[in-house]
C-alpha positions as CSV (number, residue, x, y, z in Angstrom):
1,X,0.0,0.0,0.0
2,X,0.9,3.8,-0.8
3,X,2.3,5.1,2.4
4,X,1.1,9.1,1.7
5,X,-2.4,10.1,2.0
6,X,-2.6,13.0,-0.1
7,X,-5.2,15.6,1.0
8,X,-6.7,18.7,-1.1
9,X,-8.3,21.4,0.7
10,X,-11.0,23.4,-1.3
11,X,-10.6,27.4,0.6
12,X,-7.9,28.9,2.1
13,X,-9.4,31.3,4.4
14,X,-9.3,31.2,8.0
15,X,-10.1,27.5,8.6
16,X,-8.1,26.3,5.3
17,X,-4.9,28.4,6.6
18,X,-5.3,26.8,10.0
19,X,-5.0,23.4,8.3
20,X,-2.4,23.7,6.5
21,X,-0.5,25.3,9.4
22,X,-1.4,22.8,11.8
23,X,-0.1,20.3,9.3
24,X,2.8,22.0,9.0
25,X,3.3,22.5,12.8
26,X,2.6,18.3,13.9
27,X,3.9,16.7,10.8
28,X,5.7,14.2,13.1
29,X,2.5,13.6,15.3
30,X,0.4,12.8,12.6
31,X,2.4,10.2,11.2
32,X,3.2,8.8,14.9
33,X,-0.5,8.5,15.3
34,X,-2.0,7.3,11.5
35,X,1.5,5.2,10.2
36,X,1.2,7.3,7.4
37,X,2.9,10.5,5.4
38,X,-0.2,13.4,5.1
39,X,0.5,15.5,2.7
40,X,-1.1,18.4,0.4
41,X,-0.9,18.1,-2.8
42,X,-3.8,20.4,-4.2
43,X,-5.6,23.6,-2.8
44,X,-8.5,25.6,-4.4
45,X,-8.2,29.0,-4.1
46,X,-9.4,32.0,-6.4
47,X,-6.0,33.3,-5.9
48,X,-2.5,32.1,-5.9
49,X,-0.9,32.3,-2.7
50,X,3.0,33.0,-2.4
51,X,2.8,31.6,1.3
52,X,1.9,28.0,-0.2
53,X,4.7,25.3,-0.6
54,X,5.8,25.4,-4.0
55,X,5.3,21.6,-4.3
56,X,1.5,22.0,-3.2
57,X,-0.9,22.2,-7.0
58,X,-3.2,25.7,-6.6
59,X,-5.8,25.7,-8.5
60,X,-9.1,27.7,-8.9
61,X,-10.9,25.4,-11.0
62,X,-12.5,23.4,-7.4
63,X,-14.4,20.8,-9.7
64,X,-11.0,19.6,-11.0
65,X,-9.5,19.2,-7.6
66,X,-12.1,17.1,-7.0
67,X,-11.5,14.9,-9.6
68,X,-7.7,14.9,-9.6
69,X,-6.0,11.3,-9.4
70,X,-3.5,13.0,-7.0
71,X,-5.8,13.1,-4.4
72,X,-7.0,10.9,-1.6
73,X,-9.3,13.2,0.8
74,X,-11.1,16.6,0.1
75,X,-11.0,19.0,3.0
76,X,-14.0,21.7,1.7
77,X,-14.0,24.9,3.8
78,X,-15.2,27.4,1.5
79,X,-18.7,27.8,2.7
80,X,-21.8,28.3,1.5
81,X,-24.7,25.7,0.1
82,X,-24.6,25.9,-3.8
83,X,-20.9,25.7,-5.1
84,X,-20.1,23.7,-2.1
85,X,-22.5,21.4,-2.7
86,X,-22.0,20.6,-6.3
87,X,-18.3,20.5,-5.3
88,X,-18.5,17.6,-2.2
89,X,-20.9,15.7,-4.9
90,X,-18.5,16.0,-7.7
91,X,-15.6,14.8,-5.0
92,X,-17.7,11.3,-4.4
93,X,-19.0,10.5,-7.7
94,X,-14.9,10.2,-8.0
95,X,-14.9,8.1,-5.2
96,X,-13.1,10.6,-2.7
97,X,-13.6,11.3,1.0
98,X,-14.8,14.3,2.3
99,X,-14.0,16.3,5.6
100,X,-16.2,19.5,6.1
101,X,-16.8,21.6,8.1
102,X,-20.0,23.2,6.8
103,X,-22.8,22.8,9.0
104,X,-25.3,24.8,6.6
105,X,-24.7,22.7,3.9
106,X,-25.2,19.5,5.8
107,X,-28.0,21.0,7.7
108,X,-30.1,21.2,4.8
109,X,-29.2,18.9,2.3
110,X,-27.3,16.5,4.7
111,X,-29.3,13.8,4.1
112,X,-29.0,13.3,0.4
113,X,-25.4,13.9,0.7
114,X,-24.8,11.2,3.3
115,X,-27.0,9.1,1.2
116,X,-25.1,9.6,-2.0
117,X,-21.7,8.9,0.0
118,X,-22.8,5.6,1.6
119,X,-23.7,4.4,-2.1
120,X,-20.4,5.1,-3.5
121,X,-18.6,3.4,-0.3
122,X,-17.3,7.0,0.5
123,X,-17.1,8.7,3.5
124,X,-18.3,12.1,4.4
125,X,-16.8,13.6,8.2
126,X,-18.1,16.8,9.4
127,X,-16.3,16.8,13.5
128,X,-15.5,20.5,12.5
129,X,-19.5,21.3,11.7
130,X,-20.3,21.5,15.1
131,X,-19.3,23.0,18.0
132,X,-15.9,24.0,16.5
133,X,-12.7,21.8,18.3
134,X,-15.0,20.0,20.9
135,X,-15.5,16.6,19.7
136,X,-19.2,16.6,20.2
137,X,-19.9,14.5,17.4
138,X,-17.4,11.8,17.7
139,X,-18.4,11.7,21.6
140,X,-22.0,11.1,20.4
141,X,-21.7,9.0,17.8
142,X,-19.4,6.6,19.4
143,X,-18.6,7.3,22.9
144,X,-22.2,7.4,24.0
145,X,-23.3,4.5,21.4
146,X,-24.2,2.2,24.0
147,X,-26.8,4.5,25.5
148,X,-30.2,6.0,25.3
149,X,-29.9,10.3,24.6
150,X,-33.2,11.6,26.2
151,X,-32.0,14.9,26.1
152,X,-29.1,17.9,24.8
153,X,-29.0,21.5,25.0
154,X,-26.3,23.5,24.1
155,X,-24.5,26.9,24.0
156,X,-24.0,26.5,20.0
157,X,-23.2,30.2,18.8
158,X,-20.0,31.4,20.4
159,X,-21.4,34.8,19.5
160,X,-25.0,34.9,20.9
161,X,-22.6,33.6,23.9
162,X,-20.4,36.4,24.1
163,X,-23.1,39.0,23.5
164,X,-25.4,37.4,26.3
165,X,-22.1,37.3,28.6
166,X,-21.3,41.2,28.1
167,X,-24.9,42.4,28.3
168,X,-25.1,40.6,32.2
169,X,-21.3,40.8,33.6
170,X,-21.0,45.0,32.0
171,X,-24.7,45.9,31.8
172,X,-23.7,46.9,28.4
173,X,-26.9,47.1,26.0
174,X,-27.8,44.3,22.8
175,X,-26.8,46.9,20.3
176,X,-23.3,48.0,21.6
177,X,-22.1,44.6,22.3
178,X,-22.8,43.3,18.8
179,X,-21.2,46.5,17.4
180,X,-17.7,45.3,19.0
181,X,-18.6,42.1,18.7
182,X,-18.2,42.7,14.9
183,X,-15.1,44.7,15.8
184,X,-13.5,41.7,17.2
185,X,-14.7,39.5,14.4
186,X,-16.9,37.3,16.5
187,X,-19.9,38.7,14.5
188,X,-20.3,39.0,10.8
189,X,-21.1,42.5,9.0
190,X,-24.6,40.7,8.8
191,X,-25.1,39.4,11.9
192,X,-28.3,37.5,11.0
193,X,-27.3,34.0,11.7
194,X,-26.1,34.3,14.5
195,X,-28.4,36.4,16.6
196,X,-31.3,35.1,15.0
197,X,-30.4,31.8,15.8
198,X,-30.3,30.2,12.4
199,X,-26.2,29.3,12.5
200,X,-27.5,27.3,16.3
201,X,-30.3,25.7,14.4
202,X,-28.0,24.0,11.7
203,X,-25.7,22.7,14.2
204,X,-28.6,21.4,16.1
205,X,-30.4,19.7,13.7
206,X,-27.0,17.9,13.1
207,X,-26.8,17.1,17.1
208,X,-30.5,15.9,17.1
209,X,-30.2,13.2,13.9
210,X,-27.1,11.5,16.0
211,X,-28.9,11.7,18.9
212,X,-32.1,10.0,18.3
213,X,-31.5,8.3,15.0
214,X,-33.7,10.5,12.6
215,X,-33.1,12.2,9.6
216,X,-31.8,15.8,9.3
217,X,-34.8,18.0,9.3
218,X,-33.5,21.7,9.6
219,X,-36.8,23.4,8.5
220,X,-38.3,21.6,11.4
221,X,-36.3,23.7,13.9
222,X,-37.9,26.3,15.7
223,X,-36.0,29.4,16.1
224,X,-35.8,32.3,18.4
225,X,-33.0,34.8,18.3
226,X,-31.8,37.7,21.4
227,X,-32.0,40.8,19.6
228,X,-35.0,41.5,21.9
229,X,-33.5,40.5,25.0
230,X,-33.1,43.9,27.3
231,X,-30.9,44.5,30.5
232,X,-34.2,44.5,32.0
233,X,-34.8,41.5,31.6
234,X,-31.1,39.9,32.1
235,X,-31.1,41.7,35.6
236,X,-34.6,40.4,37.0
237,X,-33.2,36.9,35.7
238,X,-30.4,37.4,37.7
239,X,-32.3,38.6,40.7
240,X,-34.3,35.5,40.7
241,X,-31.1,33.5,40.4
242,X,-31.4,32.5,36.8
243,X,-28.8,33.7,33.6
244,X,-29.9,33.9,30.4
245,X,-28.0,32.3,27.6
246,X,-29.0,31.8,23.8
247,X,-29.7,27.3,23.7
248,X,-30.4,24.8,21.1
249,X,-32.5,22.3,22.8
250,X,-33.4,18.6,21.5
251,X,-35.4,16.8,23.5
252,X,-37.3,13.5,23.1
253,X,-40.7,13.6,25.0
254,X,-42.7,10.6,25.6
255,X,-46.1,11.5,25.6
256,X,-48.1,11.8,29.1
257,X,-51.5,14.1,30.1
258,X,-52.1,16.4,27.2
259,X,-48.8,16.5,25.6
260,X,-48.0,14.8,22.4
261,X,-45.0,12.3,22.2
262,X,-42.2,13.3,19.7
263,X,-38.9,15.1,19.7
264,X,-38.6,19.0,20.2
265,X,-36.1,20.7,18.3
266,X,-35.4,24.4,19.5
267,X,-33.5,27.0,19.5
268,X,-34.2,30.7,22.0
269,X,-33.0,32.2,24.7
270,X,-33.4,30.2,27.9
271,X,-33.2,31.2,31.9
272,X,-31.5,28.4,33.3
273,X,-30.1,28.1,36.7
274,X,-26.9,30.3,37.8
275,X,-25.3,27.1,39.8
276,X,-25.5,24.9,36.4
277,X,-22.6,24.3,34.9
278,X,-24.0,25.6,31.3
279,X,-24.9,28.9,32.9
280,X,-21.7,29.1,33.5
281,X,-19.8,28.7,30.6
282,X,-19.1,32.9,29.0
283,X,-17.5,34.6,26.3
284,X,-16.8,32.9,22.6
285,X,-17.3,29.4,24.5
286,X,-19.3,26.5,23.3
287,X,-20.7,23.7,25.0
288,X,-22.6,20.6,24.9
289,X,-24.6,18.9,27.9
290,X,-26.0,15.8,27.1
291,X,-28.8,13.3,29.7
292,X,-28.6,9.8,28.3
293,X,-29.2,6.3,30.1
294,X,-27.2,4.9,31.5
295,X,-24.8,7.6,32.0
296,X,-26.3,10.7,32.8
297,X,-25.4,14.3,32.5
298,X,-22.2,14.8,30.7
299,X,-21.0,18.3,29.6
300,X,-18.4,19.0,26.6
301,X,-16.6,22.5,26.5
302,X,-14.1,24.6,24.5
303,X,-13.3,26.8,21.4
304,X,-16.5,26.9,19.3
305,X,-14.9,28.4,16.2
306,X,-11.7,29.9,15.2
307,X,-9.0,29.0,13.3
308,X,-7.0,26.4,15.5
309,X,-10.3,24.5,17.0
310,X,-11.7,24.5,13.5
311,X,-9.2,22.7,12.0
312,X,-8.4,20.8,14.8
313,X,-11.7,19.3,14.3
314,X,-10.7,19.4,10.9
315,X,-7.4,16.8,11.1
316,X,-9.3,14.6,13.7
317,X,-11.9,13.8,10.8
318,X,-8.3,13.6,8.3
319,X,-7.2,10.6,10.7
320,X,-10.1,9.0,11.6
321,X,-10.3,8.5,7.8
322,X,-6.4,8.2,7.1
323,X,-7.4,4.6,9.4
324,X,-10.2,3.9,7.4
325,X,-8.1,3.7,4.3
326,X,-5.3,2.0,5.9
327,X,-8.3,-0.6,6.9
328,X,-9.1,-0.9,3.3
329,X,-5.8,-1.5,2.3
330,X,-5.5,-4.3,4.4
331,X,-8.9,-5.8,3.4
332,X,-7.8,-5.6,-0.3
333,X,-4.7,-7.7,0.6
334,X,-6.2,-10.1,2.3
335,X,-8.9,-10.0,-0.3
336,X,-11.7,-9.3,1.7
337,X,-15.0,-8.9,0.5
338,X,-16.5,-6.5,3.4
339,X,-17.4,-3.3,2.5
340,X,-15.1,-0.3,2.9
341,X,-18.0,1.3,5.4
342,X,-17.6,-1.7,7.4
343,X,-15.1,0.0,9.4
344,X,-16.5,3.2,9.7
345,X,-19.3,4.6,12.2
346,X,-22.3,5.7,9.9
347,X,-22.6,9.3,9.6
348,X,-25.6,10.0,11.6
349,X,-24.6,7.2,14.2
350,X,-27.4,4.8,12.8
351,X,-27.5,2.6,10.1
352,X,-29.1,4.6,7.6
353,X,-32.0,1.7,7.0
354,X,-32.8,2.0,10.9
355,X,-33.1,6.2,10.8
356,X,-36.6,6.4,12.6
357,X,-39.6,8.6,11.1
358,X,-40.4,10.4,15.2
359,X,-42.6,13.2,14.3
360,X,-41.1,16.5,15.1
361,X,-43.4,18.7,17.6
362,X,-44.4,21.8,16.8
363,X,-43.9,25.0,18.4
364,X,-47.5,24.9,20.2
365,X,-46.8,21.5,21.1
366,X,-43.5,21.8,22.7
367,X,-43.1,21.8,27.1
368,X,-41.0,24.6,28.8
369,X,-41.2,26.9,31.7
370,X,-41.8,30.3,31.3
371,X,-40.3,33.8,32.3
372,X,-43.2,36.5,31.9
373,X,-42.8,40.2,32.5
374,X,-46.3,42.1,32.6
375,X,-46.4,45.8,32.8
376,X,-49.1,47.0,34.6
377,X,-51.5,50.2,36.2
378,X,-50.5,50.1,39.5
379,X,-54.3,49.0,40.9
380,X,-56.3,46.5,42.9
381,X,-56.9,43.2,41.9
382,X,-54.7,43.3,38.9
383,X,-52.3,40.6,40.4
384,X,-55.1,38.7,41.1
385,X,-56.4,38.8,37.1
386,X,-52.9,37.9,35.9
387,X,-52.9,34.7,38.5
388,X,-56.5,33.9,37.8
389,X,-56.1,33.7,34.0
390,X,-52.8,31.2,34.1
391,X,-54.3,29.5,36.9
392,X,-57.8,28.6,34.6
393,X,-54.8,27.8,31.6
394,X,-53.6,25.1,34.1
395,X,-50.3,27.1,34.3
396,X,-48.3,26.6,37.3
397,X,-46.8,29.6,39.2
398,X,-43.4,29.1,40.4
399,X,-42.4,32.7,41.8
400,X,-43.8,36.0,41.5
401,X,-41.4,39.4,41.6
402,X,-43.6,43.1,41.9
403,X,-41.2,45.9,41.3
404,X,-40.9,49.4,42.0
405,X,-42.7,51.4,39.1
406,X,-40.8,52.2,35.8
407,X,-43.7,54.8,35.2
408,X,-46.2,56.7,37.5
409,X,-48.9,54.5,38.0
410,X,-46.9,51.6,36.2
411,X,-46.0,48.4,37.6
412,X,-43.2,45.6,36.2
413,X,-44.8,41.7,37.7
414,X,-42.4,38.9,36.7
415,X,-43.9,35.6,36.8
416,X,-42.2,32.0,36.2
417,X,-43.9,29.1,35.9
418,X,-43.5,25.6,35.5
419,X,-43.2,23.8,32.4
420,X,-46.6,23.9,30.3
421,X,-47.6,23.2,26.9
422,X,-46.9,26.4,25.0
423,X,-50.7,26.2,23.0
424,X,-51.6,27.1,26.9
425,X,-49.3,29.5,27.3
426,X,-50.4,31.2,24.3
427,X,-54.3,31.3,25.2
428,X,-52.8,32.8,28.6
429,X,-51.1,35.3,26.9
430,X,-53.7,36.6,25.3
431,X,-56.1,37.0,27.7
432,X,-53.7,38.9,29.7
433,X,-53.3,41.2,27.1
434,X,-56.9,42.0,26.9
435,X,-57.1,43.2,30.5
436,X,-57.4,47.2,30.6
437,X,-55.0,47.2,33.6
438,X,-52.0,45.9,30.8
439,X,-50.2,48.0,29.0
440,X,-47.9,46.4,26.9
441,X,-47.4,42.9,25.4
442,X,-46.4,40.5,27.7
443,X,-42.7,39.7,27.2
444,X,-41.8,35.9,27.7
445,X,-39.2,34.0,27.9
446,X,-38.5,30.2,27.8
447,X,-37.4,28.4,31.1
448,X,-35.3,25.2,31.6
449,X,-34.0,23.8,35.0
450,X,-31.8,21.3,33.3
451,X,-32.9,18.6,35.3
């Protein structure tokens, strides 16, 4: 057998620089580790590069790098859903692996990708998709295979994380945190995806498929963003001895009393306790906690993006598949006639015959607790409404907080509850809204004690 795996990596920007410098920096590690010489021989690039090894192929035509017979693996970092795409399915249909790190892509057309790989005995990694250098996927897909995942919710967006962080431990307002947020380059010019909660939701949908064994369904995600979270509310969180932080949340409910059995997939921001150890977790930080049986809760935490935990992520997927091959080689000594998959973990942990069709709930049909803040006249019995009307809901009251009036006449009430179905909540809602002693709409925010 060849004792080089040659790799071409398809965009040299932040992530595609990181590899190739990290290559550079543990050439001597890699081949302790994998047995074999990892070298690049291609990159794609719109531009030629005079800080690229002379011996390494630059070319901007991507489709022939995927084709080329001097390459083993395609590392694609460029981004995006269309060329990238067309470019991964070009790479397989000329029977080469693929290590991305493009959770958008996968997100939403994951499944016919994965699909295509497993019928042309390729293989697809995506470690870096998620979560950035935690190894969130390889701990799900094989270190928890043996148990049963009732449960994740994760810090997923290393900015919503940071801006959520400055806006409690500065009392700095949503607007001038993203502002140097984008300074830093934590944000994007458009900051869309990220505060709206739509780069959390592809990374989630990814998590939740590995989790429970069902197929990627991104446009089933609900999704809430924190652009109108206020310092107001952040401090009476606090007060009450909750944070807020911006979750992805996928949870597999059973069914019992009026609530429908199925799997919730969400994304908003959450109060969860101040003592948990995912309330805990600030800045550009990501993390993970995941409930399964037998084990219990198990928290994963580091670098969510960035150029060395990205392609970190990056090589682990190279040498995961660097042993794959090496696997294959033997097998075609010895000639074997198992399948080259046969040594590899499927890509969303199942096999893909046994990926199960659990509905996905929707938004009405999903079970959290609930952080309300209802401005009111500052009368009689107005308390006494507000409690009447969730109490006739069958909502729960957990703790009530009356504070000092904002306006003359004008009272702040901050209610949580326990969990209820949110169709109740919303009936609730809007009965409280009708009451001539409100007046504003009732802001609320989703509650999870992590237990």
């Amino acid at each position: 057998m060849s004792n080089s795996i040659k790799l071409a990596i398809l965009g040299l920007g932040t992530v595609g620089t990181g590899v190739v410098n990290l290559i550079n920096d543990n050439l001597g590690e890699l081949k302790r580790r994998s047995g074999r010489d990892i070298i690049i021989t291609e990159v794609g690039t719109r531009r030629q590069r005079d800080d690229i090894d002379s011996n390494i192929i630059q070319n901007s035509d991507l489709m022939a790098v995927a084709e080329s017979d001097n390459v083993d693996i395609i590392i694609e970092v460029i981004g995006g859903t269309t060329l990238a795409k067309d470019v991964i399915i070009h790479a397989i249909k000329h029977g080469k692996h693929v290590v991305t790190a493009n959770k958008a892509l996968l997100a939403e057309h994951g499944n016919e990708i994965f699909a295509f790989a497993e019928a042309n005995q390729v293989h697809v990694a995506y470690e870096a998709a998620v979560a950035g250098g935690i190894p969130i996927i390889k701990v799900m897909r094989e270190a928890l295979a043996a148990n049963k995942i009732d449960w994740l919710a994760g810090i997923i967006n290393g900015t919503g994380n940071f801006i959520m962080t400055e806006m409690r431990d500065k009392g700095r307002p949503f607007a001038d945190v993203l502002t140097e947020a984008q300074e830093l380059g934590y944000a994007e010019a458009d900051p869309t995806f990220d505060v709206e909660g739509i780069d959390a939701a592809h990374k989630l949908a990814l998590l939740a498929s590995i989790a429970f064994g069902i197929p990627l369904q991104f446009d089933k995600v609900y999704c809430e963003g924190i652009t109108g979270i206020t310092l107001q509310d952040v401090n009476y969180a606090e007060e009450l001895g909750y944070r807020i932080k911006h979750l992805g949340f996928a949870v597999r409910r059973v069914g019992q009393e009026h609530a429908a059995a199925g799997i919730e997939l969400r994304v908003h921001p959450t109060l969860i306790p101040q003592d948990a150890l995912l309330a805990n977790v600030n800045g550009v930080k990501n993390a993970v906690l995941v409930n399964s049986h037998p084990l219990g809760q198990t928290l994963y935490c580091g670098d969510g993006a960035g150029a060395g935990a990205t392609a970190s992520a990056v090589m682990a997927d190279v040498m995961d598949l660097v042993r794959v091959l090496g696997s294959k080689d033997q097998d075609d000594q010895s000639n074997s006639d198992q399948k080259n998959h046969g040594h590899h973990v499927p890509h969303l942990a199942f096999i893909p015959e046994q990926l199960s069709d659990t509905p996905i709930l929707r938004a009405e049909q999903m079970t959290t607790g609930y952080y309300l803040r209802v401005h009111a006249y500052d009368s009689p019995g107005v308390l006494a409404d507000i409690t009447r009307i969730l109490s006739d809901a069958g909502i729960n009251i957990d703790a009530i907080l009356q504070k000092p009036a904002h306006k003359v006449g004008q009272v702040p009430v901050i209610i949580l509850t326990l969990p209820v179905i949110e169709s109740q909540m919303n009936l609730a809602i809007e009965k409280i809204e009708k009451l001539d002693t409100i007046t504003d709409k009732v802001v609320r925010i989703r509650l999870d004690e992590l237990a």
